[in-house]
Phi, psi and omega in degrees: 000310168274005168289298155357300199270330146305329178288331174309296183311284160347277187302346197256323152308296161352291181312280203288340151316330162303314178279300181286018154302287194312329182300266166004283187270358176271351159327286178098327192226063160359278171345272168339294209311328154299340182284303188313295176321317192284303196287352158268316168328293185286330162297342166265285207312012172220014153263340186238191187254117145268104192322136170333284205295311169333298160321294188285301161337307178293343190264319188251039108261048080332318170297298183305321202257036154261009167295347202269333209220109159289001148311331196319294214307308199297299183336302218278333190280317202265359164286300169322297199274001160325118196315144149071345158286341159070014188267010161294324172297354168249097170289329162294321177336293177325273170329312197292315131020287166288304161303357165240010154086006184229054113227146208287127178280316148350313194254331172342272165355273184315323198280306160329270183322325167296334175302317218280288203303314169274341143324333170087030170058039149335096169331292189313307179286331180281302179333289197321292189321314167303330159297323198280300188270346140330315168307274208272008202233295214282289203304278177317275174101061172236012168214158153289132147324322198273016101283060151206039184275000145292326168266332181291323167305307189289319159309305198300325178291302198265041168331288206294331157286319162314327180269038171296324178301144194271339175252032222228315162285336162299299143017272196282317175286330150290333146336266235287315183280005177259306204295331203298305190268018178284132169265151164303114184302013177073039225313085150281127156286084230278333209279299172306096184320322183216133205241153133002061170356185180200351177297105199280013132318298200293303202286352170286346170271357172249002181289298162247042141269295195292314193285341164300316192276308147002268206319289211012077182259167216318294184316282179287303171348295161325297171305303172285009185268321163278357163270332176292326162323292201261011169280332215268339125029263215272115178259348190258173158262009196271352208239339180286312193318289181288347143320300190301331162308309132339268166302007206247343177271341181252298177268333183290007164286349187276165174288158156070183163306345195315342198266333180279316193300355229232297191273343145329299195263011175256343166286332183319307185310282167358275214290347179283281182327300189305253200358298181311337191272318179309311173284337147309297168309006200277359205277326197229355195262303194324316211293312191235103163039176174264141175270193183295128205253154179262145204211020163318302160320291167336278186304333177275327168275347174286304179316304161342306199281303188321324191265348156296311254243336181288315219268351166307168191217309185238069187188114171350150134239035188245297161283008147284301174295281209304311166350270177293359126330266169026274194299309193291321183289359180253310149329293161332263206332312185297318194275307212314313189307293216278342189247333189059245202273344174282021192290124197256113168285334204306317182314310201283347158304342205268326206288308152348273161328298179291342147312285182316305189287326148263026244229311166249031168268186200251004153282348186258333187086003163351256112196181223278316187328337198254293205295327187311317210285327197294325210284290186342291181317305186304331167303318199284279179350275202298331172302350179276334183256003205281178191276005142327317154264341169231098176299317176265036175232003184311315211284313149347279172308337185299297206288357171271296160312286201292025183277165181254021177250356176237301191263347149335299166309327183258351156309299225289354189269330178281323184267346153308323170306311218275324172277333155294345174268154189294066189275139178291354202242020212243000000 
């Protein structure tokens, strides 16, 4: 019976990945079309009785297609809370809505208090509203008071116009006495998948990944932009050796920052190409799994780096790689912030990777002395990265200490160390 009802559930996805497709091309304008798609959806469930099991169908294609549009969550909240439409009053709709991340909980607060206000403090509409952040601050415990703390204000001043309604002041007083003896969640938002760090590392690193990023100005951009160019170019190896030169003679020679800013905005670049390109596949790959990310850019600025790090001479290269470690955690740090929870690891996983694995291979030639120091930089890094302070990079991070291009290797290096030191129990 219940394979039957998965097989059922399937075809039933199937069916609506199909129309919306269909949507798609008779659309014409991509954009729209998930918004169009949600508001077919969303429209019975707050005009007609909709069955359980329908409901959580409809929520998790809402779900694919809020993959499609990060805008969707703002969209679907200023439909809902539309004047004179009166769907505020269906508050479970609403709750389940919210518990899945596909309306911006941010904006709740405003959109509420707008309710309030253009309504002419409709009795009907505050009841709902009470119900709704009772439900998620009292009940739930999925939200903080202090985000509704503009509507939760306004209801409390204007009590008295609501207790015109006769059950309307029992309510409001019991509201008050609930928000009262409710404690704070410390505000975590729990509903949010990835929260803001508090770690006054991250924020100093993130403090400088934005005044770095601020700037991106015209000149070095430009510039690391026409290096990357004209590396990826480059088809002989006969033709790299005076590339590299090139960089070894201009930036690591500049003054200041240019050494951090040159490879930062030249990883900015990578990793914006990847996205892009996922996102461009994203009109038919969301739909049907993610597709193959294109990582050209990645792999060609990784090779870059390994070969600096072989064919340089009059420059540390224990302070070339951490340099450009750096470069890369403050790119990390700038997306991990402005995107949150859509914050895409896979780029910065590849770079990763391809760093470690090449760092021992045995064409670049490394010696044991080089790679031990470089595994150190790397320590030093991901301890810098861990997912306490960057949460939508964990999964990333597991797999990367625990690659055997990583962590083996600095076992094996710590009990050699360990066995050459004059240790007492030796």
């Amino acid at each position: 019976m219940a394979e039957q009802q998965n097989t059922e559930r399937i075809k039933e996805i199937q069916i609506v990945h199909k129309r919306v497709m269909e949507m798609i091309h008779q659309h014409g304008n991509f954009e729209e079309v998930p918004y169009e798609c949600a508001i077919r959806i969303l429209d019975p469930l707050f005009k007609e009785q909709v069955s359980f099991r329908k409901i959580n169908f409809f929520l998790a294609v809402l779900r694919e297609l809020r993959q499609l549009s990060e805008t969707l969550p703002s969209e679907i909240l200023q439909w809902i809370t539309a004047p004179n439409e009166k769907r505020i009053m269906k508050g479970e709709i609403l709750i389940k809505l919210i518990k899945d991340n596909l309306v911006n909980v941010p904006e709740l607060d405003s959109a509420f208090l707008e309710v309030l206000e253009s309504s002419n403090n409709n009795v009907q509409y505050c009841l709902s509203i009470i119900k709704i952040i009772k439900a998620l601050i009292v009940d739930e415990k999925l939200l903080d008071v202090a985000q509704f703390q503009k509507t939760v204000d306004y209801i409390f001043k204007n009590s008295k116009a609501f207790e015109v309604h006769p059950k309307m002041e029992k309510y409001i007083q019991d509201f008050k006495t609930a928000i009262a003896y409710t404690p704070p969640l410390n505000n975590q938002v729990r509903i949010k998948s990835v929260q803001p760090p508090t770690d006054s590392n991250y924020r100093a690193t993130l403090q400088q990944a934005l005044a770095l990023f601020a700037e991106k100005e015209a000149a070095a951009y430009d510039q690391a932009n026409k290096k990357l160019e004209e590396w990826l170019r480059i088809t002989s190896e006969t033709e790299m050796p005076a590339f590299i030169k090139v960089i070894e003679t201009t930036i690591f020679q500049a003054a200041g920052d240019t050494f951090i800013k040159f490879f930062a905005f030249m990883t900015d670049i990578c990793v914006e190409n990847a996205i892009a390109h996922d996102t461009r596949m994203g009109t038919y790959g969301k739909l049907h799994h993610n597709p193959a990310m294109d990582f050209t850019y990645i792999d060609a600025f990784s090779k870059l780096v390994v070969l600096l790090l072989k064919t340089v001479i009059n420059t540390n290269k224990n302070e070339i790689l951490e340099k450009i470690l750096q470069s890369i955690v403050l790119t990390l740090t700038k997306n991990h912030e402005l995107h949150r929870e859509n914050f895409n690891q896979r780029p910065f996983f590849r770079l990763f990777y391809n760093l470690l694995f090449d760092i021992s291979r045995r064409d670049y030639s490394f010696n044991q002395q080089e790679i031990t120091q470089f595994l150190a930089i790397f320590t030093k890094t991901f301890d810098a990265i861990q997912p306490l302070k960057y949460p939508g990079f964990a999964f990333s991070w597991l797999e990367l200490i625990s690659n055997r291009n990583f962590m083996p290797l600095v076992l094996l290096n710590v009990t050699i160390d360990f066995l050459n030191s004059s240790h007492p129990l030796i």
